[in-house]
N, C-alpha and C positions, 0 to 999 in steps of 0.2 A: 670539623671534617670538611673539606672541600668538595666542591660538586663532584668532581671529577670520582676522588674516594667515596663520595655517598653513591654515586652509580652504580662503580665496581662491587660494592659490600650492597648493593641492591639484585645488584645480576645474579651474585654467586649465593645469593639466599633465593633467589626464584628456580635456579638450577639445581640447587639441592632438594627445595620443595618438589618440582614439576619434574626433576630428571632432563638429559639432555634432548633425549627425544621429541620431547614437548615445550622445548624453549628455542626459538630462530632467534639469531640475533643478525644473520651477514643479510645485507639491503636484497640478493637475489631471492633468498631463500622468502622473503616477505614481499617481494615483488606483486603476487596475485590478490596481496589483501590489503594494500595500501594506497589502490588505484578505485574509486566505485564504478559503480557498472556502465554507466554512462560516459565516462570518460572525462569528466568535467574537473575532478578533481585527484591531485596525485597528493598523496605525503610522505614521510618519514617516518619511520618508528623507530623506537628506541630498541624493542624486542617484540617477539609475538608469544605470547602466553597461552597454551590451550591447558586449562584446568581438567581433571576428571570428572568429577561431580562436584557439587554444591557446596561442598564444607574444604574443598581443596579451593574451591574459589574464594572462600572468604578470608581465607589466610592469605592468599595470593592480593586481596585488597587489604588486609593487613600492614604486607610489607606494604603498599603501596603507600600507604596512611605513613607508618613510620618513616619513611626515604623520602616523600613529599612528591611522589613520582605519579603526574595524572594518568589515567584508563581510559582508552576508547573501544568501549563492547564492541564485537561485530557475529553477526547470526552468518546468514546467507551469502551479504555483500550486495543484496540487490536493492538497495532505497534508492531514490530515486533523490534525494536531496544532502547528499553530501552528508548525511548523519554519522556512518559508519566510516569514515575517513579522518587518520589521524594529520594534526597539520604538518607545516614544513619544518619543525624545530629537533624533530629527532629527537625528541625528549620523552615522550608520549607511549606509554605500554597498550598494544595492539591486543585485548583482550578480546580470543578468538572461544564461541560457545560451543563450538561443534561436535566435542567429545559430550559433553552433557544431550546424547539423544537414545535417551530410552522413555518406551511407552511405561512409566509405571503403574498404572491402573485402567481396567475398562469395565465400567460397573451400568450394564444396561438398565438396571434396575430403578437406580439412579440418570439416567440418561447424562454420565459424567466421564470423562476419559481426561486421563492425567499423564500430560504429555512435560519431558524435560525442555528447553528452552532449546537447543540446538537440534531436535526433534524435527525433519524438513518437512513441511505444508501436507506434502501430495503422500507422505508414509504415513501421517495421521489420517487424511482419508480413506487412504484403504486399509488399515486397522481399524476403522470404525464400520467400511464397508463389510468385514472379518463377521462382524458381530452383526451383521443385517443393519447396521446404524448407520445415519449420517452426517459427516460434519461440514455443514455447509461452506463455509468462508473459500470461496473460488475464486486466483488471479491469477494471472500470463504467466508468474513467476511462480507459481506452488511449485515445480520441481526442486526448483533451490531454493528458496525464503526458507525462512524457521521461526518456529512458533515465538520464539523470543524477540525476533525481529517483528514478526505482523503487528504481535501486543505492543510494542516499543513505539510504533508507529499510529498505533488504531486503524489498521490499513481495513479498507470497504471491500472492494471485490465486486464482483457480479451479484452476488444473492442479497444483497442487504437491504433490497426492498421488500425481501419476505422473513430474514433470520435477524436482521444487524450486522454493524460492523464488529469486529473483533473485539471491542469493549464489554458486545454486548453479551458476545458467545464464550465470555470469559466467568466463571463461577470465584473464583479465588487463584490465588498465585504465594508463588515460594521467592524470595527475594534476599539478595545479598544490600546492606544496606553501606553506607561511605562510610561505614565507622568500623565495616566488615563483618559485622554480624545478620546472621541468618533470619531473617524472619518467614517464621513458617505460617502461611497464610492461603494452606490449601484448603480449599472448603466444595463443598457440594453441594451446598444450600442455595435456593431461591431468594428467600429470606434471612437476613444477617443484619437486622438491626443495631448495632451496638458499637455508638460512635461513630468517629470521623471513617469515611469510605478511602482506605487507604491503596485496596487493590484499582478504584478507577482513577486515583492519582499518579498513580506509577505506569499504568496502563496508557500511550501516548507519550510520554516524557523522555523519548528515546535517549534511556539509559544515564539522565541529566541527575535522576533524584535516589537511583540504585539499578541493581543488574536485575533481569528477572530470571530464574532458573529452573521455572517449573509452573504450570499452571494446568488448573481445575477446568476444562472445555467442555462447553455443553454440547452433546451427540441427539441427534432426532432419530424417531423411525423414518427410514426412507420412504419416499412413495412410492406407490404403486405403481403408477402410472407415470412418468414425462413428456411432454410434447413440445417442439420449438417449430417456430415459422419464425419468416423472413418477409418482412411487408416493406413495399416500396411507396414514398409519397412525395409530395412536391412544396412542402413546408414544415417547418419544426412544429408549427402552430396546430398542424395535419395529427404531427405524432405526440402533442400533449392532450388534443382533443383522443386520440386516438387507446391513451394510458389511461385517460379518463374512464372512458368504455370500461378497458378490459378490466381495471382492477374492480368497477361497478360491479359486472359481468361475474368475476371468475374471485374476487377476494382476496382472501391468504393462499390461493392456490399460483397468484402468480408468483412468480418466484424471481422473475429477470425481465428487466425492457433497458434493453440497450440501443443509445442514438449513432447513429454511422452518418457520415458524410458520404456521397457518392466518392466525392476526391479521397477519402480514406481508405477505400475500398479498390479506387483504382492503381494504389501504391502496393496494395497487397498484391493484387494483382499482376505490378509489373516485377516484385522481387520474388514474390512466390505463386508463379502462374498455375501450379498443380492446384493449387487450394482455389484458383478464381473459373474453375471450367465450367463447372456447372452451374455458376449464377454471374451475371452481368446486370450490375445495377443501370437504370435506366431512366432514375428520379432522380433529382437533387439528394431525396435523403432517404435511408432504410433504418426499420428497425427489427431489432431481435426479440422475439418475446419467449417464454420459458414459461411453460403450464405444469405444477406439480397436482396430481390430481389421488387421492387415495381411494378411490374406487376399481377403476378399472381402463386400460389403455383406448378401448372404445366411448368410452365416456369421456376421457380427456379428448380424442378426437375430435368427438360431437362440440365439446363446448370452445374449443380454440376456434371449430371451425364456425362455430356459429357467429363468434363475434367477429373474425377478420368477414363473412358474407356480408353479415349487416356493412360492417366498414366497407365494403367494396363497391353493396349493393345503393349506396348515399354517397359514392364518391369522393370519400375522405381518404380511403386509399386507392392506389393506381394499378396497384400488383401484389397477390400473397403467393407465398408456396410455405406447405405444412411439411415438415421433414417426415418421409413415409418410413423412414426407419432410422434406428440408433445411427448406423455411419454415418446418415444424410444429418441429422442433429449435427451431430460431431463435427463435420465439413463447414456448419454454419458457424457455429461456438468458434473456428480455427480461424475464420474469415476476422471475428470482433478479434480475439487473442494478439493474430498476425500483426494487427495493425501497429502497437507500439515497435515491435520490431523491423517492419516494411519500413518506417519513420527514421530511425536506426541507419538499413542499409543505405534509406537517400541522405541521410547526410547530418551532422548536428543541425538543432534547432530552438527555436524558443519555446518552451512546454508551462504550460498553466495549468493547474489541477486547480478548479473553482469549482466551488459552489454558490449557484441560486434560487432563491422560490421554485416551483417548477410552473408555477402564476406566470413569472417573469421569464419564463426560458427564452419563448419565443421572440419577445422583445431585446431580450440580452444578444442572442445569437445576431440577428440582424444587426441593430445600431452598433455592435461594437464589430462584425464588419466592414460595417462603411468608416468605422474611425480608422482601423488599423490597416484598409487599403491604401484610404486618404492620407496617413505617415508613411505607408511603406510598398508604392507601388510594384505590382507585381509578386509580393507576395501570397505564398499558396495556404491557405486555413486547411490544417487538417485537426476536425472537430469532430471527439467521440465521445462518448463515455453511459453514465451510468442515469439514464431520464427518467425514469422509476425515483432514484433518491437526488435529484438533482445537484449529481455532480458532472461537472463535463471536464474535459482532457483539450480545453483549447490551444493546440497547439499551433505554432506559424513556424511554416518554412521557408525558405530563402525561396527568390523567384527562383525558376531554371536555368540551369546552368551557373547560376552565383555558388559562390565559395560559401559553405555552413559557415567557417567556423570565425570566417570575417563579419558575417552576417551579425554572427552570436555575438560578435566583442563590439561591434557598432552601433545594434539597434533592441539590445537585450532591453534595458534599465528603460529605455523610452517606450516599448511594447509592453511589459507591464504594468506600466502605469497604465498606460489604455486600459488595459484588462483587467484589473485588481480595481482599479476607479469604479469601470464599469460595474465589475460584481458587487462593490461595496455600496455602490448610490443606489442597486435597487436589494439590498437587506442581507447579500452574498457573503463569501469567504475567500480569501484569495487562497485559500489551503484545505484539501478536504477531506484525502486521506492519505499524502505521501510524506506528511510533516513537515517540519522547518529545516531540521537538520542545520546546517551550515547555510545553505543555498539561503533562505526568506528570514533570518535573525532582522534584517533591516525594516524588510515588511511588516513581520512583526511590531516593531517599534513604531510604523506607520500607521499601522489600521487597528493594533488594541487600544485600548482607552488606556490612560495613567492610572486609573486606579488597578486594574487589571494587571498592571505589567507589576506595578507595585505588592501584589499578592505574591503572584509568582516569583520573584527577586524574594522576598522574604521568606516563599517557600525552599529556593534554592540555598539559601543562606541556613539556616535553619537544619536541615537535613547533611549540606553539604560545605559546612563552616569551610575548610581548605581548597573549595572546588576543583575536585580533583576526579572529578565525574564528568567527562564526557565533555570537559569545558568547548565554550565556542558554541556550542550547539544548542538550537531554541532560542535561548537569551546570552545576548553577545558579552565579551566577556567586560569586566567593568574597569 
């Protein structure tokens, strides 16, 4: 059978399976899901497939096995690394989860909620809200992301200095495997001794080693109390001294310290001035801090404020303000949120999701500003991210008034290096929780060891003999 024939007798078995409704094949009609969110990458598809549940996906990778026809999963569409983008060959089945979002279980008893994969981020939190629970995992995107995309990714978020990243908030998962069988691997256990740990294998492996289709999330009691300020300081050095403190201070009750740049804050500011009215930063740099306290909202008061006084009263910080109620919190939270998006409206750029020591922050953040001045005069650092788990969002912007996207194609490949060098020579990640996806397969190849890449090529070979899982993506193709 010729290609062309094995297409056809591929097509007309997916549309028999899934029905017309649920199968796109004309380039408009898949317009929205072949572009990712950033703009950085466009593909082709061959079709877009949205299965019902779980066991209509696994025939749907059936055919796909039989026709020899590769899958690229897609949840939300919002990674940040070209994961969920199928390439330019048109050859490629755009497997879309979206139909797979039902809450199947919420067992407070078990502190466990069993969400399907195309389940979106911010419905499982207020299903958990439902039952007085909480699910912590909080980012810019929980409106649109989905459960199967966060796990695909291991994506952090805001709270992972008090819960973990999505690996960790994961109990068990339900999984389509490349040979198209189901592996049912929901669990609700703590402890699951028994062999190889196959749920945090697939967990991160954006969709390279199977699909996920369901997973076991852990829910907490909510706290009682939350409290957030906003402290302003005149060095990074300021606010790793300053996280020292609080977590001393305050424990597993802190729950968020997030790093801002002044210059981050003043982009929010100029794309979204409603949200910059009532704070005007005045330091080099602010932070967010996030008190979950189970006592009582007076008691969280007391203790936020006790430690931003001490800090104020030693002049380690320059300025607090304690959110005197939910809106005012809220208004703060929107200010960190805006930022990727302020980033956005001024214009493409260069984005680095790194990790390092948070030992090393203060030393990372400086020297590798003076490196990436020193190559790219006049460029704008907009540096945020998560200083509680030291990952930062060092991004670089064109000067003013330059063209993003000439910026992006001239001094992309030479600004990474800067930055990946830097995080690596003091014990960093140049990836920390947006993945590889398409964008860093070369990085990859850079900064793992040989032995390391060697694992994982054996594990990809192994699971997915035909590589017909999500090729390109993670480990470049061979």
């Amino acid at each position: 059978m010729n290609a062309a024939r094995r297409i056809e007798v591929f097509l007309d078995a997916l549309l028999a399976l899934l029905g017309a409704g649920h199968v796109r094949v004309r380039e408009a009609d898949m317009a929205a899901f072949t572009r990712d969110w950033r703009g950085r990458y466009q593909g082709r598809a061959l079709a877009l497939a949205e299965p019902g549940d779980a066991a209509q996906l696994a025939e749907v990778v059936q055919l796909c096995r039989a026709h020899e026809v590769a899958l690229v999963p897609q949840g939300g569409n919002t990674g940040l690394a070209g994961g969920a983008t199928p390439d330019l060959s048109g050859e490629q089945l755009l497997l879309s989860l979206r139909r797979l979002n039902r809450i199947r279980q919420v067992s407070v008893a078990d502190g466990v909620l069993v969400a399907e994969a195309g389940c979106v981020l911010q419905t499982v939190q207020q299903v958990a809200e439902q039952h007085g629970m909480l699910f912590p995992l909080s980012l810019a995107a929980e409106g649109s992301a989905t459960i199967g995309g966060v796990l695909s990714t291991n994506a952090g978020g805001t709270a992972v200095l008090r819960y973990g990243n999505a690996r960790a908030l994961c109990l068990g998962l339900e999984v389509v495997t490349p040979r198209g069988e189901l592996w049912h691997g929901l669990s609700s256990l703590r402890k699951d001794n028994t062999g190889y740990d196959l749920r945090d294998l697939l967990i991160g492996a954006e969709g390279t080693l199977g699909v996920i289709t369901a997973a076991s999330l852990q829910i907490f009691p909510r706290p009682v109390a939350q409290r957030t300020a906003l402290a302003q300081l005149a060095h990074v050095r300021d606010a790793v001294e300053l996280f020292q403190r609080a977590r001393s201070a305050l424990g597993a009750g802190l729950t968020g310290f997030e790093l801002m740049s002044a210059h981050s804050l003043q982009l929010v500011a100029e794309h979204f001035p409603q949200l910059a009215r009532a704070f005007q930063p005045r330091a080099p740099w602010c932070v967010l801090l996030e008190l979950s306290d189970s006592e009582s909202d007076e008691h969280a008061q007391q203790r936020l404020e006790h430690v931003l006084g001490d800090a104020l009263e030693s002049r380690l910080v320059d300025d607090a303000l304690v959110a005197q109620s939910l809106a005012q919190a809220r208004q703060m939270w929107a200010l960190r949120e805006h930022i990727p998006l302020a980033q956005a409206q001024e214009g493409l750029n260069i984005k680095h999701d790194i990790a390092v020591p948070i030992s090393g922050m203060a030393a990372f953040v400086e020297g590798t500003a003076e490196l990436v001045l020193q190559a790219l005069p006049g460029a704008r650092l907009v540096v945020f991210g998560h200083l509680g788990d030291g990952n930062l969002h060092y991004n670089v912007q064109a000067p003013l008034g330059a063209d993003g996207a000439a910026f992006l194609a001239r001094h992309q490949e030479a600004c990474q290096r800067i930055v990946h060098d830097a995080a690596a020579a003091c014990g960093g990640s140049f990836s920390a929780e947006h993945g590889i996806g398409q964008l860093k397969t070369a990085e990859l190849q850079r900064y793992k060891s040989p032995v390391a890449l060697d694992m994982m090529r054996a594990i990809k070979a192994a699971l997915d003999p035909q590589g017909l899982f999500n090729p390109g993506k993670v480990l470049p193709r061979s």
